[in-house]
C-alpha positions as CSV (number, residue, x, y, z in Angstrom):
1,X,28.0,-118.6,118.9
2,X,25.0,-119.4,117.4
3,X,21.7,-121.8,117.4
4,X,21.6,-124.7,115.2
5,X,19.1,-124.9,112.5
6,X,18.6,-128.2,111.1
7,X,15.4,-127.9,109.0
8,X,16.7,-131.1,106.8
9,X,17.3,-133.0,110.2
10,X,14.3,-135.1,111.8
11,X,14.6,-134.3,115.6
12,X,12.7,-135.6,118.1
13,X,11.0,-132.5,119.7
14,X,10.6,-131.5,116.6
15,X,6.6,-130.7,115.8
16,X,6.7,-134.0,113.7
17,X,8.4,-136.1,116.0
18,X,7.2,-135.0,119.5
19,X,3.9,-136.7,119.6
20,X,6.2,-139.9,119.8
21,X,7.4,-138.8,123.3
22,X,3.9,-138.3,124.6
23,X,2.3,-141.8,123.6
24,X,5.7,-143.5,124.4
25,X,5.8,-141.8,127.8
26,X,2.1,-142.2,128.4
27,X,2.0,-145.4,127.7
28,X,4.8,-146.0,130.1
29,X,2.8,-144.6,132.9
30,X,-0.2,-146.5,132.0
31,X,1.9,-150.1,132.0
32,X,3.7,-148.4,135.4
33,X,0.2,-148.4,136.8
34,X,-1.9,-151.2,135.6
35,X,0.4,-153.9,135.9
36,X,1.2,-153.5,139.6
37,X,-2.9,-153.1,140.1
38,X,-3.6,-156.1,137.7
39,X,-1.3,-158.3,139.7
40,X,-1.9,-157.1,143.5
41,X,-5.9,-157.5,142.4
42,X,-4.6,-161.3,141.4
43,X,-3.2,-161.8,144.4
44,X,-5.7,-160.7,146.9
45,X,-8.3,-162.8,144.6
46,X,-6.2,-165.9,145.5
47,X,-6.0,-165.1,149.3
48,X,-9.6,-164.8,149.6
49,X,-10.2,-167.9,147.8
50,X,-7.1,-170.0,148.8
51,X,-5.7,-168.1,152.2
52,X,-2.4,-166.4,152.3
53,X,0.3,-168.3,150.5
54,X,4.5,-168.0,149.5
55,X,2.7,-168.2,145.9
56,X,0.3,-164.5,146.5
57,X,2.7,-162.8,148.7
58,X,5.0,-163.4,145.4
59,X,2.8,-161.6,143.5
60,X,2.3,-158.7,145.5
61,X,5.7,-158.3,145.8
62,X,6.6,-158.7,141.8
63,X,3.5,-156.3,141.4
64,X,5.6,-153.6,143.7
65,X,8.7,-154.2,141.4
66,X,6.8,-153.9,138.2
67,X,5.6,-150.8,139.6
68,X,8.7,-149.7,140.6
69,X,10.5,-150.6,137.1
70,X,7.9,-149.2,135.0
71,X,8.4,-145.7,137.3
72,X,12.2,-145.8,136.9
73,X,11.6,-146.1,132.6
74,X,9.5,-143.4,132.6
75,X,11.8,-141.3,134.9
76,X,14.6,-141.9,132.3
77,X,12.2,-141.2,129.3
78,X,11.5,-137.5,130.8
79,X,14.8,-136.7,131.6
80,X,16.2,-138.2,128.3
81,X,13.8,-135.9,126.6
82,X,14.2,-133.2,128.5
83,X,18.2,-133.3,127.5
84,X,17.2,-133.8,123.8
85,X,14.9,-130.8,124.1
86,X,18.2,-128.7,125.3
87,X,21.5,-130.1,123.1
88,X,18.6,-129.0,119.7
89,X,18.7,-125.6,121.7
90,X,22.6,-125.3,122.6
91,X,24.4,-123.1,119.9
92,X,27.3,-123.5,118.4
93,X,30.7,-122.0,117.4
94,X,30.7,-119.5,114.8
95,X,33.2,-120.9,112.0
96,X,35.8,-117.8,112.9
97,X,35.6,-118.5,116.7
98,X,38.9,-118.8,119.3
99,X,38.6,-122.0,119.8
100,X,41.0,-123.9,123.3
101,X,43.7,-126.0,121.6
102,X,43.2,-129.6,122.3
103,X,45.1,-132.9,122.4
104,X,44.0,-136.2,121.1
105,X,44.9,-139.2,122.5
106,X,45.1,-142.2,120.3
107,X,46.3,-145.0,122.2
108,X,47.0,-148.4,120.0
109,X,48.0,-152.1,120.2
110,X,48.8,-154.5,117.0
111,X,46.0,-151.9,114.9
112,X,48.3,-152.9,111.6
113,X,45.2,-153.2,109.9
114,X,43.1,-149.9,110.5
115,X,45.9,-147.1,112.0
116,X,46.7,-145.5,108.4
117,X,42.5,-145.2,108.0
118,X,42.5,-143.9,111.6
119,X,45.4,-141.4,111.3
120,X,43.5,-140.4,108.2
121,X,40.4,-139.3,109.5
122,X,42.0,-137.8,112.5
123,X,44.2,-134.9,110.7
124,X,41.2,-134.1,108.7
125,X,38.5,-133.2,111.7
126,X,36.8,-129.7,111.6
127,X,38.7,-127.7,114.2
128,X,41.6,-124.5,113.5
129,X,44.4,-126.3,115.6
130,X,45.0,-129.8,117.9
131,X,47.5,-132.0,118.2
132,X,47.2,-136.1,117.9
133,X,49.7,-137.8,120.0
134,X,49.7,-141.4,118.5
135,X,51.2,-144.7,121.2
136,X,52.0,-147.5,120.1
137,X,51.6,-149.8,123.4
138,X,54.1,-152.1,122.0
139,X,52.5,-153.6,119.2
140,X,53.8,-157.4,117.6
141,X,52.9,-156.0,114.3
142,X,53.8,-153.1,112.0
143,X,51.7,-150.7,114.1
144,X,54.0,-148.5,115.3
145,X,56.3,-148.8,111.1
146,X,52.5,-147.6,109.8
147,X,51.9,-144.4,112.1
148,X,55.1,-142.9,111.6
149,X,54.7,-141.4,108.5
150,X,52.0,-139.1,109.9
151,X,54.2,-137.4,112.1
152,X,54.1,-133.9,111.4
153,X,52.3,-130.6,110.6
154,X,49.1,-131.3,108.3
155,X,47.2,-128.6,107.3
156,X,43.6,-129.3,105.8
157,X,40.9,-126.4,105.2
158,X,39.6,-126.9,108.3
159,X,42.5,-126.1,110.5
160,X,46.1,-127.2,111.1
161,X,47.0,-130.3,112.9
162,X,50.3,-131.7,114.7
163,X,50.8,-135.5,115.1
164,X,53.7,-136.7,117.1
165,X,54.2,-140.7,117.4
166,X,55.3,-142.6,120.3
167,X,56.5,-146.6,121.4
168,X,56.6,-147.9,124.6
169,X,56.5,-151.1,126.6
170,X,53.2,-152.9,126.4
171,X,51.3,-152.0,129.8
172,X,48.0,-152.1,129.0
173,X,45.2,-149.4,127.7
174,X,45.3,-146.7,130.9
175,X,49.6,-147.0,130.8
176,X,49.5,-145.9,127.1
177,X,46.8,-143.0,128.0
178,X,48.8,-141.9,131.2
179,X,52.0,-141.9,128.8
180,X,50.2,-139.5,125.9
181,X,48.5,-137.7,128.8
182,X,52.5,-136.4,129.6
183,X,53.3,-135.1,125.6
184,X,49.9,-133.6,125.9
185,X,50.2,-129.8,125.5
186,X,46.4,-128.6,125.1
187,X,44.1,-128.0,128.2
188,X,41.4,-129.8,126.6
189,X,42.2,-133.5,125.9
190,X,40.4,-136.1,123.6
191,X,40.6,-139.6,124.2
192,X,39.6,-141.8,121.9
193,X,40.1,-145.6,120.7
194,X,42.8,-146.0,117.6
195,X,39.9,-148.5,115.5
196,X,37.2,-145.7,116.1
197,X,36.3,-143.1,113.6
198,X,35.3,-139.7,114.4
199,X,32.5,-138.2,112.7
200,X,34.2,-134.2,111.6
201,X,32.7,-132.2,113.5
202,X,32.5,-134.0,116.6
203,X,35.1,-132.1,118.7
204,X,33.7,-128.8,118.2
205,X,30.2,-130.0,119.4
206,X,32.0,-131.5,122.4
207,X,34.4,-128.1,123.1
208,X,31.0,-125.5,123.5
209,X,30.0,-127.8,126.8
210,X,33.4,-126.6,128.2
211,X,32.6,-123.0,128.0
212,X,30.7,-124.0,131.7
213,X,34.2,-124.7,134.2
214,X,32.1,-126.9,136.4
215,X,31.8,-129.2,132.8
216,X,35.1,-131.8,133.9
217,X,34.3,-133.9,131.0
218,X,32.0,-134.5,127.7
219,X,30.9,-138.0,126.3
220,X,30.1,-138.2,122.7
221,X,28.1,-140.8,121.2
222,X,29.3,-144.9,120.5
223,X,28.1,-145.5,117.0
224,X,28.1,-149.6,115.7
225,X,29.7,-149.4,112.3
226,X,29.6,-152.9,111.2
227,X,25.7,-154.0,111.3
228,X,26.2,-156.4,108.1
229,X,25.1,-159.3,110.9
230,X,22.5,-160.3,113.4
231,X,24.9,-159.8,116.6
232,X,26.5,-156.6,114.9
233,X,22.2,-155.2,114.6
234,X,21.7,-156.0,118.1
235,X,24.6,-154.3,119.2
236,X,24.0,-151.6,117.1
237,X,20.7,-151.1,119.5
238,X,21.9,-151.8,122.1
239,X,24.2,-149.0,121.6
240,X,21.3,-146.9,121.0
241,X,19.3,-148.0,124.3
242,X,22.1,-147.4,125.9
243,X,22.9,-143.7,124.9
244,X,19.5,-143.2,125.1
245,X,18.3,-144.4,128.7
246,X,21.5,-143.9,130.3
247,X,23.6,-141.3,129.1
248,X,21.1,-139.0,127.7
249,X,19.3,-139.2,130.5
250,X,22.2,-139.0,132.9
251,X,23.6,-136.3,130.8
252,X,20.3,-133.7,132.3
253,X,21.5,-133.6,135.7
254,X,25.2,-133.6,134.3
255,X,26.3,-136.8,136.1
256,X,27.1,-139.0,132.9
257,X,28.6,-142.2,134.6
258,X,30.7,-143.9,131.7
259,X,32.6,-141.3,129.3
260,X,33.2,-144.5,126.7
261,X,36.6,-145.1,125.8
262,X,36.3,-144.6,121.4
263,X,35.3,-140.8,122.3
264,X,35.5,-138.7,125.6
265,X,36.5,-135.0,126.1
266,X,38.4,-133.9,129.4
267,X,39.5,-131.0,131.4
268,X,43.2,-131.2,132.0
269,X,43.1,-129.6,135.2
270,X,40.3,-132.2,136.2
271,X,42.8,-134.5,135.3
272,X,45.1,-133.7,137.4
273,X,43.4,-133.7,140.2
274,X,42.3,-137.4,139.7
275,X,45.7,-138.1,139.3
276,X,46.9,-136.2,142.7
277,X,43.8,-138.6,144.2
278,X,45.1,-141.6,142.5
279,X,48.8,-141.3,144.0
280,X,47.4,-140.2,147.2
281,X,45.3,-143.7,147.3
282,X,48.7,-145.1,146.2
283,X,47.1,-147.0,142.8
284,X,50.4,-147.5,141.3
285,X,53.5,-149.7,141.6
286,X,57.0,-148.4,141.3
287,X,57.5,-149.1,137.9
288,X,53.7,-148.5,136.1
289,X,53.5,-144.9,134.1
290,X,51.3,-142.7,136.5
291,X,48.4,-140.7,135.8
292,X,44.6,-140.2,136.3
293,X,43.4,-143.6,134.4
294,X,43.7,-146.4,137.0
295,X,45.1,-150.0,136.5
296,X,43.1,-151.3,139.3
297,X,39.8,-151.9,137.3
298,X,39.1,-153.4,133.7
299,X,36.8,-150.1,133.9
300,X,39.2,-147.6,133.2
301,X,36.9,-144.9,132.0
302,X,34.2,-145.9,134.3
303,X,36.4,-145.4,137.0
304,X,37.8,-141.7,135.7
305,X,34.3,-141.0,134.9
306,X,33.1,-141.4,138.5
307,X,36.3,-139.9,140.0
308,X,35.7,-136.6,138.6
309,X,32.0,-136.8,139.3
310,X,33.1,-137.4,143.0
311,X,35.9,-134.2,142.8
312,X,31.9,-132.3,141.8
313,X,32.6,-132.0,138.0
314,X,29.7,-132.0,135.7
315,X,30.2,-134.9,133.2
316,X,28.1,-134.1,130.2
317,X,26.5,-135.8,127.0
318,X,26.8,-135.0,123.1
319,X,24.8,-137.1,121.4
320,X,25.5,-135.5,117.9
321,X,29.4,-136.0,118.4
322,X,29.8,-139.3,117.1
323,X,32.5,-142.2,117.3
324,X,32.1,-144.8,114.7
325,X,33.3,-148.1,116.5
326,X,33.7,-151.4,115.0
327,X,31.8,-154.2,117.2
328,X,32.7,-157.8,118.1
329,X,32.0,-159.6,115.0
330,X,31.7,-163.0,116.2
331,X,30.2,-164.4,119.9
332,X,33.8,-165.0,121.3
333,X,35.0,-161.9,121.4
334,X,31.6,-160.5,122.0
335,X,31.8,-162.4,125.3
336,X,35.4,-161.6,126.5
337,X,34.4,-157.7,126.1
338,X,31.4,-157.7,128.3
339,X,33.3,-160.2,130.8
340,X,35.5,-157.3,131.4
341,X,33.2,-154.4,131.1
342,X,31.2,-156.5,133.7
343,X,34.0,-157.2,136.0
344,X,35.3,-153.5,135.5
345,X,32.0,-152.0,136.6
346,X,31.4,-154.2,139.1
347,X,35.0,-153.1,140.6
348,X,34.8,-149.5,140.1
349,X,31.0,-149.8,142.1
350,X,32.2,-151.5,144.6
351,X,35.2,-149.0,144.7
352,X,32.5,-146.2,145.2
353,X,30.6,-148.0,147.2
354,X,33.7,-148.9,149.5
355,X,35.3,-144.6,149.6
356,X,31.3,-143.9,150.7
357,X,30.9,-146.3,153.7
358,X,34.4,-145.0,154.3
359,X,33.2,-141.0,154.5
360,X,34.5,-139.7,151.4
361,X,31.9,-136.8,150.6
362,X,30.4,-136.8,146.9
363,X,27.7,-135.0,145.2
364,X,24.2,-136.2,146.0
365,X,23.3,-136.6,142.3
366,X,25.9,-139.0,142.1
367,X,25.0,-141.5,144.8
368,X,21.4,-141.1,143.3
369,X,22.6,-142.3,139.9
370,X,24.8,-145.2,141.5
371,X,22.0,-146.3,143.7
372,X,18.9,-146.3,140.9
373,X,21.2,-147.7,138.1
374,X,23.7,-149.1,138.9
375,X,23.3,-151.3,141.4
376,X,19.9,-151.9,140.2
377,X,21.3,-153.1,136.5
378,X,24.7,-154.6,137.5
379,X,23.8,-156.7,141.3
380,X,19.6,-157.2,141.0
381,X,18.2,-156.8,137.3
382,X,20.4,-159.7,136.2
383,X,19.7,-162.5,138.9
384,X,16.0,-161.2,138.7
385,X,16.1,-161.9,134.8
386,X,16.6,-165.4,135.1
387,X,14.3,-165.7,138.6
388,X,11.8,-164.0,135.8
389,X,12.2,-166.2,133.0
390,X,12.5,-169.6,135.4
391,X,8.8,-168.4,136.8
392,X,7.6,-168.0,133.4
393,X,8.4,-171.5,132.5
394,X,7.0,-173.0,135.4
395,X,3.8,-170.7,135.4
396,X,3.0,-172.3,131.8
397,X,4.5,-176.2,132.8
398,X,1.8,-175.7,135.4
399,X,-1.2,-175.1,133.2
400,X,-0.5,-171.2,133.1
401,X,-2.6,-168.8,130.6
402,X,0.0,-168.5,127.4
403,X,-2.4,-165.7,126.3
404,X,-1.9,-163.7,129.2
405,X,1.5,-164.2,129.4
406,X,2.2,-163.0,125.9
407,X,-0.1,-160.0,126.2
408,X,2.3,-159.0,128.9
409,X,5.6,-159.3,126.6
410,X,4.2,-157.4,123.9
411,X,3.1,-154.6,125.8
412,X,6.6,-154.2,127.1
413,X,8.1,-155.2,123.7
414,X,5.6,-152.4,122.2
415,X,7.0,-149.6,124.9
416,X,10.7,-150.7,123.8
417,X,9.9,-150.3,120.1
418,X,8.4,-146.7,120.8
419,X,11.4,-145.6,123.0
420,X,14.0,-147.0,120.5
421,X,12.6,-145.2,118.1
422,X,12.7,-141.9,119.7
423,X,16.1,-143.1,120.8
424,X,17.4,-143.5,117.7
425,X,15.5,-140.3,116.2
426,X,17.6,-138.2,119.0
427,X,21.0,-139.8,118.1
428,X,20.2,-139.5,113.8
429,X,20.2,-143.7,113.4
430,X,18.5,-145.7,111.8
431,X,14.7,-145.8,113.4
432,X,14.3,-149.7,112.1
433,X,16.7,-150.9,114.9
434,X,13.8,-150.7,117.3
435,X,12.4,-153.7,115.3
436,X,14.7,-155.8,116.9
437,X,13.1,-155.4,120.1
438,X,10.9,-158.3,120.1
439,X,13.9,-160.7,119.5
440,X,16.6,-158.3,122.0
441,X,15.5,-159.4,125.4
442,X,16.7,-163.2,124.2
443,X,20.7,-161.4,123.3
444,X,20.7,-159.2,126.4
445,X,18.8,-160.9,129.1
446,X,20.4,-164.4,128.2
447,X,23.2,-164.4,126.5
448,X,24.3,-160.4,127.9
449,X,23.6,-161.7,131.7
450,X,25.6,-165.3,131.0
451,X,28.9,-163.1,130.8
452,X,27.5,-161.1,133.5
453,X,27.2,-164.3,135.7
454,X,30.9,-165.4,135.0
455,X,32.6,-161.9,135.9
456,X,30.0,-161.6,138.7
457,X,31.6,-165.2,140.3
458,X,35.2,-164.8,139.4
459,X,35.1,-160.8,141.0
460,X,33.7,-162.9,144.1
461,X,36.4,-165.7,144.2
462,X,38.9,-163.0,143.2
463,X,40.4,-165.1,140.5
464,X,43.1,-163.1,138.6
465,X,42.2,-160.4,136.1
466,X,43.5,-161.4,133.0
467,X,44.1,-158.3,130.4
């Protein structure tokens, strides 16, 4: 192996680039400080002059969340860095390296209209030999008619690829990966989406974090492809947010929560064993095809993911393996995704939540990561958005400083920009998405939180999952 040298590549601790980290991340811990101190000095000001009140008791205690949020940022800033700092240190394969066979699954239903483009890209990906084994989850279109040429031996100058095809009964996402998952012949196994497009090199980035055998499974990077719209922008960074805060930061203590659905690497033998722990919690009826993706959750990945973190598997990031993926175009669709990622994640925490109380032992890393994030971002961070934004209205209805108010929202809108930018500058994206950030609290805290608020009611009235 050897160490990547990208002089022609702008990298964020990169001589040029690194003094973005230290005023993003010391402005963090300014904000973190002063605005808990600004408002608790606020508060005590009105109890001298007014007595205790609900009203200054509020304050002190959104001072102490302020506090706590701008601490938890700048966390996630140093630990995203610190995971930058090592992927632009890992090396790579030599080009004449014995590299594992792998298997790629390509799971696909009614994809008429991009599976020849797909099947395409697939035989043509920089690695000596892997095998794509195509299902067709019983597709109403021609689908299954347009893979089927494909099957075969192609040989490219990269390497040699076999692609078998397969049909089956429609059963939903996890039944078609659980049916590829038993063809599968490599002890290494890609799963990806079938209207995704892999960047070339991407599996051989993702194969050297597999050299470690505590390593159970690499994320690569999600990647918006269709940014010719507002909504397709903002999830373009929102993409990028969340690969930066989350996974990249995650990815340090190797305890990446979500390995996304359009690009994730696995160990087969960690596979396994979440499918032995699967059948042993009796996940499956009699007639559903069995394996270590669940049907129980509209968080199918989510739900692997934290299995094999619970089993003590490291779950590592890539951030230079890259899955191109094409976004909701229009605000319908946009909504019925995040109404099930919502309602999956909220399932799958709950589900961890539930094997904890119950004495099932996992790592202390992970219960760290579900405790900070998650049930910070999915059960209080929402709610509080709109307690937030309700306060700010009433707060100027009331006569309220509009000055003050907004030098407040740019100072956070100012951190966002800075950390987007570094964001995107780690993940080789566009650096002018962190513009948006003035305009993205409006798409994720409103419109984001009202799909949010409908799976968070339905999961709570257990109305019926619909797929």
């Amino acid at each position: 192996m050897k160490a990547r040298t990208r002089p022609d590549q702008l990298t964020p601790t990169s001589l040029s680039t690194s003094w973005l980290f230290w005023i993003t991340f010391c402005f963090g811990c300014f904000l973190a400080i002063y605005t808990p101190y600004k408002l608790w000095s606020q508060a005590s000001q009105r109890i001298d002059l007014q007595g205790p009140s609900f009203g200054s008791f509020g304050v002190y205690a959104l001072g102490a969340l302020a506090g706590f949020m701008g601490l938890r940022w700048c966390i996630l800033l140093v630990l995203s860095y610190a995971n930058m700092a090592r992927s632009e240190r890992q090396p790579e394969f030599e080009r004449d390296a014995s590299l594992p066979f792998v298997s790629i699954l390509a799971p696909a239903y009614n994809e008429a209209d991009c599976v020849t483009d797909a099947l395409n890209s697939l035989v043509q990906l920089d690695y000596p030999a892997y095998e794509v084994i195509f299902v067709d989850d019983g597709s109403t279109d021609d689908t299954y008619r347009l893979a089927l040429p494909f099957e075969g031996t192609h040989y490219s100058p990269n390497g040699v690829c076999e692609v078998r095809v397969f049909t089956k009964p429609n059963g939903g996402k996890w039944s078609a990966h659980n049916f590829g998952l038993r063809h599968a012949e490599g002890k290494l196994v890609l799963c990806i989406d079938a209207d995704s497009r892999i960047e070339a090199g991407s599996l051989r980035l993702m194969v050297r974090h597999m050299l470690d055998p505590r390593v159970g499974a690499v994320s690569g990077q999600i990647r918006v492809r269709n940014r010719k719209s507002l909504l397709g922008l903002f999830q373009a960074f929102e993409y990028v947010l969340a690969n930066g805060a989350l996974r990249l930061s995650q990815g340090a203590t190797g305890s990446v929560m979500v390995v996304p659905g359009p690009i994730g690497l696995f160990r087969r033998q960690a596979l396994d064993l979440v499918h032995a722990q699967n059948e042993r919690a009796g996940d499956f009826k009699d007639d559903e095809v069995r394996g270590p993706f669940s049907p129980l959750t509209f968080a199918e990945d989510f739900h692997l993911s934290l299995s094999m973190l619970a089993l003590g598997y490291k779950v590592m990031y890539e951030p230079h393996a890259v899955a191109h993926t094409k976004a909701p175009a229009t605000l319908a669709p946009l909504m019925n995704q995040r109404y099930r990622w919502n309602r999956g994640t909220l399932q799958v925490v709950l589900w961890f939540v539930g094997r904890t109380l119950r004495g099932d032992k996992s790592p202390f890393r992970v219960r760290t990561w579900i405790a900070t994030a998650f049930l910070l971002d999915f059960f209080c961070f929402p709610p509080l958005y709109f307690v937030l934004l309700a306060s700010s209205l009433l707060y100027l209805l009331h006569g309220g400083n509009l000055l003050s108010l907004a030098s407040w929202a740019s100072a956070a809108c100012v951190a966002n920009v800075m950390s987007g930018s570094l964001y995107a500058v780690a993940h080789r994206d566009r650096v002018s998405l962190a513009l948006l950030s003035p305009f993205f609290d409006f798409y994720q805290g409103i419109l984001l939180n009202c799909a949010w608020l409908i799976a968070t009611l339905d999961q709570a009235r257990g109305a019926r999952m619909r797929w």
